[in-house]
C-alpha positions in Angstrom: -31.6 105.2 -13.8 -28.1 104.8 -12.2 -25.4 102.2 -12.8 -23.5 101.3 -10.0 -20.5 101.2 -12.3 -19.9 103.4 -15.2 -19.6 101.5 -19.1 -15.6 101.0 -18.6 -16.0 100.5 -15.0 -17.8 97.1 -15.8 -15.4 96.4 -18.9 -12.9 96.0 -16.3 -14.5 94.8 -14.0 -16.0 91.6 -16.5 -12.1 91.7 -17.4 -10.6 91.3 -14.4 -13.5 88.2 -13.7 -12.5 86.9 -16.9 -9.1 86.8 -15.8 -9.7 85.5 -12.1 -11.5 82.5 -13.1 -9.3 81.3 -15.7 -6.8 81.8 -12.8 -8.3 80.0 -10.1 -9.1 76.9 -12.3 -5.8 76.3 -12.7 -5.2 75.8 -9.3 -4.8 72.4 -7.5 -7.5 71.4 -4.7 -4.9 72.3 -1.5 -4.2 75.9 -3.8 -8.5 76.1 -3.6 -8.5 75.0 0.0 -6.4 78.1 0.8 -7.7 80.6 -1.5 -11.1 79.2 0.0 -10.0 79.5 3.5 -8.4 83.5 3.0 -11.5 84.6 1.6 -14.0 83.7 3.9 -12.3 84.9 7.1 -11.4 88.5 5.1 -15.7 87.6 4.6 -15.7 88.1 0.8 -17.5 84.6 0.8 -20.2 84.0 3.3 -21.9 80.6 3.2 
């Protein structure tokens, strides 16, 4: 069975998650709007 990420590959990537989120709740609602706004038309969120 094949992982789509190797072991340290998903360290880093759980990491860098970690490190996102504690980010982003530290940001105001205008900060979210934005951040909200960038990421949907770059498509990394599609509602």
């Amino acid at each position: 069975m094949s992982s789509r990420f190797t072991q340290s590959e998903e360290g880093r990537r759980d990491e860098l998650i970690r490190l996102i989120e504690h980010s982003v709740e530290k940001l105001t609602l205008p900060e979210l709007e934005a951040l909200y706004y960038d990421m949907t038309t770059k498509c990394y969120i599609n509602d």
